[in-house]
Backbone bond lengths (Angstrom), bond angles and torsions (degrees), N, CA, C in turn:
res aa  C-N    CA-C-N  psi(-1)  N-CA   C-N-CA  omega(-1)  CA-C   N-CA-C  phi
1 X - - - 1.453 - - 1.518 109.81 -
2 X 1.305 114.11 123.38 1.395 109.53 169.62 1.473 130.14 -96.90
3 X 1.095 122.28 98.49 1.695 111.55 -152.99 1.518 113.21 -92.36
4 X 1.625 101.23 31.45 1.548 112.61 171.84 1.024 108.50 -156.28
5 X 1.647 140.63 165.27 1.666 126.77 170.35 1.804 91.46 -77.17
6 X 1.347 104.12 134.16 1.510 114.26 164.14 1.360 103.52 -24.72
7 X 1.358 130.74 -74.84 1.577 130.18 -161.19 1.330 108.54 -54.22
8 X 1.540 125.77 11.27 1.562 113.86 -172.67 1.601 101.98 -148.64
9 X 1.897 104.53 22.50 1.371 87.05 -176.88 1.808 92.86 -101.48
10 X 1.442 90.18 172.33 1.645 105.87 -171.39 1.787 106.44 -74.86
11 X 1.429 94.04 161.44 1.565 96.84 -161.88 1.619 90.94 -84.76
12 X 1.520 99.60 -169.51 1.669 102.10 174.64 1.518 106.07 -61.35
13 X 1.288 97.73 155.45 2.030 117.01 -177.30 1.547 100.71 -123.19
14 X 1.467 91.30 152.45 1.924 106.05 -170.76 1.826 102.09 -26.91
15 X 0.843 115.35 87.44 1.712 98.59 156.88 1.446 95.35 112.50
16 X 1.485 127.24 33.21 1.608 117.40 174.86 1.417 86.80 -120.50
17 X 1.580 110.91 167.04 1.379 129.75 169.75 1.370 108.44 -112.23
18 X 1.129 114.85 10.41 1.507 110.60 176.69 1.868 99.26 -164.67
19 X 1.657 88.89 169.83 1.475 92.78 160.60 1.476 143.68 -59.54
20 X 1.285 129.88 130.05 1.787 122.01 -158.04 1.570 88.81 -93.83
21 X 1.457 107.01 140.75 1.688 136.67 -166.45 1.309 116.34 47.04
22 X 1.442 107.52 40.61 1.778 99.65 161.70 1.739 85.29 -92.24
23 X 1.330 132.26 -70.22 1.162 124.38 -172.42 1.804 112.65 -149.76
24 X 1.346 107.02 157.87 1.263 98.44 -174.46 1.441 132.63 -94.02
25 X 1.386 103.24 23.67 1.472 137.87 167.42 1.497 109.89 -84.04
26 X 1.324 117.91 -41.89 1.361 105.63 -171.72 1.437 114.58 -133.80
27 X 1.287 103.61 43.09 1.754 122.16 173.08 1.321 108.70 -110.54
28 X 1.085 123.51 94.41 1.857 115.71 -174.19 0.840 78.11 -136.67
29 X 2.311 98.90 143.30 1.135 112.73 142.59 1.770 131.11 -62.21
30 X 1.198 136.42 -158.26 1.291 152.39 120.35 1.856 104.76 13.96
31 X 1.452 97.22 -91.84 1.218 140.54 -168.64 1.982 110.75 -57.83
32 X 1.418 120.06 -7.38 0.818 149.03 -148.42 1.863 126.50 26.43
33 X 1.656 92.09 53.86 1.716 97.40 -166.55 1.900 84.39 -106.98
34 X 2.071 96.09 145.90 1.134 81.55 -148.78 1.501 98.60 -101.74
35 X 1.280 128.95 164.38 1.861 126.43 -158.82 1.353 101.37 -140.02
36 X 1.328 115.16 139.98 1.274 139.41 -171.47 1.477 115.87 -154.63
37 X 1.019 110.23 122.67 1.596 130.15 -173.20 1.647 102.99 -126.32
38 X 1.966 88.33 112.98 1.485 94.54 -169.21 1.638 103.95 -134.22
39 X 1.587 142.76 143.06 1.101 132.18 163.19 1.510 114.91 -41.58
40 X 1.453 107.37 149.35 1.707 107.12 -171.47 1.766 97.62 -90.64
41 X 1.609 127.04 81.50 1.475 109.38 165.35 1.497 131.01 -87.23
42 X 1.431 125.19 -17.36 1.067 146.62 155.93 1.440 134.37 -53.60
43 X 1.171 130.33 142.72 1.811 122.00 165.45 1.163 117.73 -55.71
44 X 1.480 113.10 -43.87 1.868 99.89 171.11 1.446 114.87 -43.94
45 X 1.599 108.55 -43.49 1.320 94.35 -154.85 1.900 119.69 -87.53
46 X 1.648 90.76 -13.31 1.332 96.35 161.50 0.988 131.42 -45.73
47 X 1.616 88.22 -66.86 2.182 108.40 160.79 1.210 104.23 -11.51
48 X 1.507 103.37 -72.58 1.924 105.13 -155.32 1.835 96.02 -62.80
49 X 1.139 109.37 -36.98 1.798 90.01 -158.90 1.779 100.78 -69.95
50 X 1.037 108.46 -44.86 1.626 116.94 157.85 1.863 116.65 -8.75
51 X 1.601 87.77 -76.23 1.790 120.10 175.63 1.353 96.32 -52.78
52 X 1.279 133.59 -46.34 1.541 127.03 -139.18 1.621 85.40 -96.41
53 X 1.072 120.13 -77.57 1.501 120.70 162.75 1.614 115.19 1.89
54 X 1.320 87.38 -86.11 2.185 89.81 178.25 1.669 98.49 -52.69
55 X 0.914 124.86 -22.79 1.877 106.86 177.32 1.231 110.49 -84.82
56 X 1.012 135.69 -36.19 1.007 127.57 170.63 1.538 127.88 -84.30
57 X 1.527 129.04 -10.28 1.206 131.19 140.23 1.725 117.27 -54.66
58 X 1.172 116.40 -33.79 1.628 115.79 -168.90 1.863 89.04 -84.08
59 X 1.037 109.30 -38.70 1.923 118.54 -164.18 2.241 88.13 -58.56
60 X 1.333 99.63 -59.57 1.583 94.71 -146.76 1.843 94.85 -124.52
61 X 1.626 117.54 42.20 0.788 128.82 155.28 1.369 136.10 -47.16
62 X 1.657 128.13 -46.42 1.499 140.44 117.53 1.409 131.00 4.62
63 X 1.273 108.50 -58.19 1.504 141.67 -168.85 1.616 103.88 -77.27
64 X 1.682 110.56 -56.29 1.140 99.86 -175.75 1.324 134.59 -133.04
65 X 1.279 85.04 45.45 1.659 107.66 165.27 1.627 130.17 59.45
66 X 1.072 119.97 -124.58 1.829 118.20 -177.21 1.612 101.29 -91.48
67 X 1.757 131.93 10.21 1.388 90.02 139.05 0.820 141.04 -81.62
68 X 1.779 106.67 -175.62 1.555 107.36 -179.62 1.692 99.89 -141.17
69 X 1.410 86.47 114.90 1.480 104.07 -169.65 1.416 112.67 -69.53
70 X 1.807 108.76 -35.19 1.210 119.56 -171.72 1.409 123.11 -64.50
71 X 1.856 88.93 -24.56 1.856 96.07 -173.48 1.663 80.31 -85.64
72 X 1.403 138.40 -65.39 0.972 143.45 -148.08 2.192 101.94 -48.96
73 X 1.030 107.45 -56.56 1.462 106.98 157.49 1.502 135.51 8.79
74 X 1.099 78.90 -62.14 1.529 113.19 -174.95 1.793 142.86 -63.60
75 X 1.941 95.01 -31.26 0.868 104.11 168.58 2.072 100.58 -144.58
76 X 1.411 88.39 39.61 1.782 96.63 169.38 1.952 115.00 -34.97
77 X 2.033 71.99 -72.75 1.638 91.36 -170.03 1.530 117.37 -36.37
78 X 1.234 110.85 -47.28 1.668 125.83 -173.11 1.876 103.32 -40.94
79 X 1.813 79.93 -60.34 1.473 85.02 -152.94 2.400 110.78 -77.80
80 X 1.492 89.39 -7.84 2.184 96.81 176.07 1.100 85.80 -93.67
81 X 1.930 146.95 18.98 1.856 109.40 165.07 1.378 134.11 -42.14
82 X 1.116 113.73 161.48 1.431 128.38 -174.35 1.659 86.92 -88.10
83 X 1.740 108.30 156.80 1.194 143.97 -20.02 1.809 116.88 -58.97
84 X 0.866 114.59 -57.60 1.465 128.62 -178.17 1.172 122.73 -49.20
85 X 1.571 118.91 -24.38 1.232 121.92 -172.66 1.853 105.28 -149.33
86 X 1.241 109.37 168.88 1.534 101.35 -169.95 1.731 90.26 -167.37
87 X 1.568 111.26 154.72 1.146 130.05 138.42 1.493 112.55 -122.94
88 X 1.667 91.82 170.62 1.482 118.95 -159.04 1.286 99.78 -145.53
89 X 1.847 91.24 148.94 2.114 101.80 -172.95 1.218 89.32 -121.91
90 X 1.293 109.49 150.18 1.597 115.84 158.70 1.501 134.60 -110.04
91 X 1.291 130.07 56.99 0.985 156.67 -174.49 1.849 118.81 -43.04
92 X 1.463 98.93 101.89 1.533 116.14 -161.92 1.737 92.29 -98.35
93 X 1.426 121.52 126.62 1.139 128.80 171.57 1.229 100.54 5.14
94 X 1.694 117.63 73.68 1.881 157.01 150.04 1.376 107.90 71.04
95 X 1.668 117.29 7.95 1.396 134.87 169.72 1.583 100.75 -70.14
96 X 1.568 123.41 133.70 1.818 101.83 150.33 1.362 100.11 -87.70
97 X 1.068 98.56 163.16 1.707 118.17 -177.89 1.630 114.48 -160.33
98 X 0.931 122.94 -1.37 1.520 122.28 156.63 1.851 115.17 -156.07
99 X 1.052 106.83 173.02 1.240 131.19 -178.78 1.030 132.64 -143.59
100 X 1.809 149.75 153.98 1.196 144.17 147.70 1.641 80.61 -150.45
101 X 2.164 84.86 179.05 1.255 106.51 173.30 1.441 105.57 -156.46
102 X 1.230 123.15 -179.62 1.416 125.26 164.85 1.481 120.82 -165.75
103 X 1.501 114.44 126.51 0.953 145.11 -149.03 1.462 113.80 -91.01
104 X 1.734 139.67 124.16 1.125 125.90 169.95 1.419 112.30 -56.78
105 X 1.094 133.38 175.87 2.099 135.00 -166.46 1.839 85.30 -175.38
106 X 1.273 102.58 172.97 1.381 118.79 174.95 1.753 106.19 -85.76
107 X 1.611 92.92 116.18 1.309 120.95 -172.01 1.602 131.86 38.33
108 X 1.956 98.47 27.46 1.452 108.81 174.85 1.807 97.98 -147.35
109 X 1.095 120.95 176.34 1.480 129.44 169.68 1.433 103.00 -126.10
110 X 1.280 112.98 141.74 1.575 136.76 176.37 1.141 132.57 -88.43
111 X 1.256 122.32 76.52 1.781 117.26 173.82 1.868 92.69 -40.66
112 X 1.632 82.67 146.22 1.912 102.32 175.64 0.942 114.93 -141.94
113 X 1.469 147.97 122.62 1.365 126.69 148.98 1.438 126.75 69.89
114 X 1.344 105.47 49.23 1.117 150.48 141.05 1.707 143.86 -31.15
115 X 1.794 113.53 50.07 1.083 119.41 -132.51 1.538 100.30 -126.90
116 X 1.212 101.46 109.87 2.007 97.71 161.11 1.732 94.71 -117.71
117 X 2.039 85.06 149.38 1.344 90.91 178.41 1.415 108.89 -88.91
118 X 1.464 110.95 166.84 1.511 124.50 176.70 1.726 135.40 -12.24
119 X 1.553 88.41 -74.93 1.654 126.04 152.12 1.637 123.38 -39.10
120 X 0.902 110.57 -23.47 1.707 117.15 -175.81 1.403 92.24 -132.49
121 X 1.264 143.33 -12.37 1.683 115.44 154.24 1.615 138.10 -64.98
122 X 1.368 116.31 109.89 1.397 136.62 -173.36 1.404 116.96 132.07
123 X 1.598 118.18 17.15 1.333 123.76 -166.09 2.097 88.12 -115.01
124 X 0.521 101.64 -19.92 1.674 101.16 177.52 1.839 123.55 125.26
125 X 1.896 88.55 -11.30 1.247 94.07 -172.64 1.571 136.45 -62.77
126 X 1.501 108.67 17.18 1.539 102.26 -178.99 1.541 93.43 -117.09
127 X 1.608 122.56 -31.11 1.614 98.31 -178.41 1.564 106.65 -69.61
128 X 1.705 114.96 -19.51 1.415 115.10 167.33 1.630 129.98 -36.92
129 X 1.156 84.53 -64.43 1.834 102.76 163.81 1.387 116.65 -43.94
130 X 1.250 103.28 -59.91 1.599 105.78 -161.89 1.287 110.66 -69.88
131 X 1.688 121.38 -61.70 1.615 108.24 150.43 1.248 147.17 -16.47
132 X 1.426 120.35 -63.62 1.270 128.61 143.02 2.099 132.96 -26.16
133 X 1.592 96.12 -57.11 1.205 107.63 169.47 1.574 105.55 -68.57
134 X 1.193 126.29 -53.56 2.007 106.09 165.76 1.302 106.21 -43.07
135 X 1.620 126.72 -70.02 1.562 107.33 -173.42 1.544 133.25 -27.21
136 X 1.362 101.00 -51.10 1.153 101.73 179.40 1.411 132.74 -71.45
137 X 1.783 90.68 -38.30 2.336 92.67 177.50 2.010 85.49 -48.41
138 X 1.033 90.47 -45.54 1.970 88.72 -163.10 1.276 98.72 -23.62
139 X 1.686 96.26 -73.33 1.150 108.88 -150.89 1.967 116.20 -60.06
140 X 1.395 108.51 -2.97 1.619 123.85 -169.00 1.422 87.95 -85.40
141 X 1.440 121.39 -31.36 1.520 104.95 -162.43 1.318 99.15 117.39
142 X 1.572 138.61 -10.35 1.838 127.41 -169.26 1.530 99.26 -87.27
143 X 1.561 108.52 128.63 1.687 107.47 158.75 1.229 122.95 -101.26
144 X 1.200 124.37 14.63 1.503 111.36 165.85 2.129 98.63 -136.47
145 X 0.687 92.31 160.82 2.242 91.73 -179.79 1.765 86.77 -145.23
146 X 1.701 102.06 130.22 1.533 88.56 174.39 1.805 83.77 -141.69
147 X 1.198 117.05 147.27 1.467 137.29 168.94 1.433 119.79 -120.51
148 X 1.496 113.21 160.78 1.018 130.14 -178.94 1.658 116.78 -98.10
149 X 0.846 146.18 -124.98 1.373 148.98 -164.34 1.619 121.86 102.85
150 X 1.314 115.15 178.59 1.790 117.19 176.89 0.807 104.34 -128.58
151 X 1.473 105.96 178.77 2.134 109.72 -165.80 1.753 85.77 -89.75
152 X 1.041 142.24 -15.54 1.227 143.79 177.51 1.869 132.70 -57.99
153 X 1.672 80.11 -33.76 1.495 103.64 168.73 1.648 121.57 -91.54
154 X 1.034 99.23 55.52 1.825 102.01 -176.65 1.132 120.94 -65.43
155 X 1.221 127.60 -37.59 1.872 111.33 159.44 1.072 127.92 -79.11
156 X 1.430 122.22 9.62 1.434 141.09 166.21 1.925 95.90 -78.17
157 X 1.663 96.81 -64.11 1.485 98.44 -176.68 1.659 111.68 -30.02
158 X 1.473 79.98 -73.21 2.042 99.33 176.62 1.242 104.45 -0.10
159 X 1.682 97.60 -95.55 1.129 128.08 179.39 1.604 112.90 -11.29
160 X 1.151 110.41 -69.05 1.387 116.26 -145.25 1.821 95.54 -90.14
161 X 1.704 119.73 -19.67 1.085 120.32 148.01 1.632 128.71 -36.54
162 X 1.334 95.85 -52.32 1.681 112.46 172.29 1.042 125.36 -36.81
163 X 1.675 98.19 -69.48 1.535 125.18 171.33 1.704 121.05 -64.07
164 X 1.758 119.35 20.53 1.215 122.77 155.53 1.053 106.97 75.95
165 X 1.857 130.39 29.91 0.950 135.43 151.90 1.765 125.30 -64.78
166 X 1.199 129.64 154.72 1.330 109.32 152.09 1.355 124.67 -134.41
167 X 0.902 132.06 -176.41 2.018 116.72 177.37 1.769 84.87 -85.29
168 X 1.550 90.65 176.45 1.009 128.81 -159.02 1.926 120.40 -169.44
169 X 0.820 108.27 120.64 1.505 119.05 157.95 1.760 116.45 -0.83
170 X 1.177 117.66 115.76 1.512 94.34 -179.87 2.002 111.26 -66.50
171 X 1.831 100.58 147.23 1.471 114.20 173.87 1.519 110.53 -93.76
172 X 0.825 122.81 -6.23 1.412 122.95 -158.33 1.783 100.27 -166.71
173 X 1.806 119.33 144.01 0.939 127.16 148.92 1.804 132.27 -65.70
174 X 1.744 95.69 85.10 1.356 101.68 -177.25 1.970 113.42 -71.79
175 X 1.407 104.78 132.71 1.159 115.54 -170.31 1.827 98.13 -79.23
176 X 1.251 129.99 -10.30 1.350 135.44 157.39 1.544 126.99 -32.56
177 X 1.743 116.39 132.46 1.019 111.12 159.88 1.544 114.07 -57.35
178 X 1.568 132.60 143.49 0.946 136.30 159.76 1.418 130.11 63.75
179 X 1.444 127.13 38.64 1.394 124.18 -121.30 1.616 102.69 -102.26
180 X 1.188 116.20 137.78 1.701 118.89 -170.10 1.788 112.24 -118.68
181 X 1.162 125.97 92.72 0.850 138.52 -175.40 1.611 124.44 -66.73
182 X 1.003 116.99 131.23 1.887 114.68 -163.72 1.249 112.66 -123.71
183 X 1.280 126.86 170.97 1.251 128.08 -174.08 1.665 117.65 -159.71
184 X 1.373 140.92 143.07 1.576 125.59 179.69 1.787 101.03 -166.74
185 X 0.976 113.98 98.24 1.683 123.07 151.83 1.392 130.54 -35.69
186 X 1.018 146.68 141.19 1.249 154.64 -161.95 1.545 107.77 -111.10
C-alpha cells in the first residue's frame, strides 16, 4: 500500500534504513523493527488513533490542561477528513504506536496531536510522523503548518525545531500548561 504518491513520500527519518510508507518491508528502524506510517482510512485504524488519543490524554494530562482527549477521541476522525485535513498511524511491526493529524484553519493547517507511545519511543517514530504529516498538508495544498506544544515536551520541541519550525506568537488561546507555539512554511 502506498499511502502517498512515491514522489511525495518522506525521505529516511532519524534511525530508518529506508523510506517511511513506501512499504513495510523496507522501513526499519536501527533495531530492525519494521515502521510504516500510513493515513488512518479504515476502522482499525481509527480504533488505534481513538486508543492512542486516550493515552496520551492520561500520559500528558498535566501538560495540557482542561482538555479532554477522551471526549475528543471520539469524534477525531470526523473532524482530520480528507481533503483538507488528514490523520496518520504509525505502525511499528503491525503495532500502532503513534499518531498525528492536521487540520485545515484560516489560511494555515494545524499539526494536532502528535502522539507516540512510550514503548516505541527511540525507534524513529515521531520524526516519522511529523515528516510524513508535512508531506501530506503539502500534498492538500497548505503552505504554512504551525503547532502548538509545551515547554514540557522538549523532544517534541527538538524535533519539530529540526524540522524548520520556529516559535511564533500565540494564534489561539491555548488552555495548556506553558504553551509554545510553532510555525514552518513550505
Amino acid at each position: 500500500m502506498l499511502p502517498f504518491p512515491p514522489s511525495i513520500v518522506p525521505k529516511t527519518g532519524a534511525g530508518l534504513a529506508g523510506p517511511v510508507g513506501v512499504s513495510a518491508d523496507n522501513a526499519r528502524d536501527a533495531a530492525g523493527a519494521r515502521l510504516f506510517v500510513a493515513p488512518a482510512r479504515d476502522a482499525r485504524s481509527h480504533r488505534a488513533v481513538q486508543d492512542l488519543l486516550v493515552r496520551y490524554g492520561e500520559e500528558w494530562y498535566d501538560e495540557l490542561g482542561a482538555q479532554d482527549l477522551c471526549a475528543e477521541a471520539q469524534w477525531t476522525v470526523e473532524e482530520y477528513a480528507p481533503p483538507a485535513s488528514d490523520l496518520l498511524v504509525a505502525w511499528l511491526d503491525g503495532e500502532a504506536v503513534g499518531c498525528v493529524g492536521f487540520r485545515a484553519d484560516d489560511g494555515f493547517c494545524e499539526m494536532k496531536r502528535m502522539y507516540v507511545v512510550p514503548e516505541a519511543r527511540g525507534h524513529g517514530v515521531g520524526r516519522a510522523l511529523a515528516e510524513a504529516v508535512l508531506v501530506a498538508a503539502r500534498a492538500a495544498g497548505h503552505t504554512t503548518m504551525r503547532l502548538d506544544t509545551t515547554e514540557g515536551m522538549d523532544v517534541a520541541r527538538r524535533l519539530y525545531t529540526a524540522l524548520g519550525f520556529e516559535e511564533r506568537t500565540p494564534y489561539y488561546d491555548s488552555p495548556c500548561r506553558a504553551p509554545v507555539f510553532m510555525e514552518r512554511h513550505f
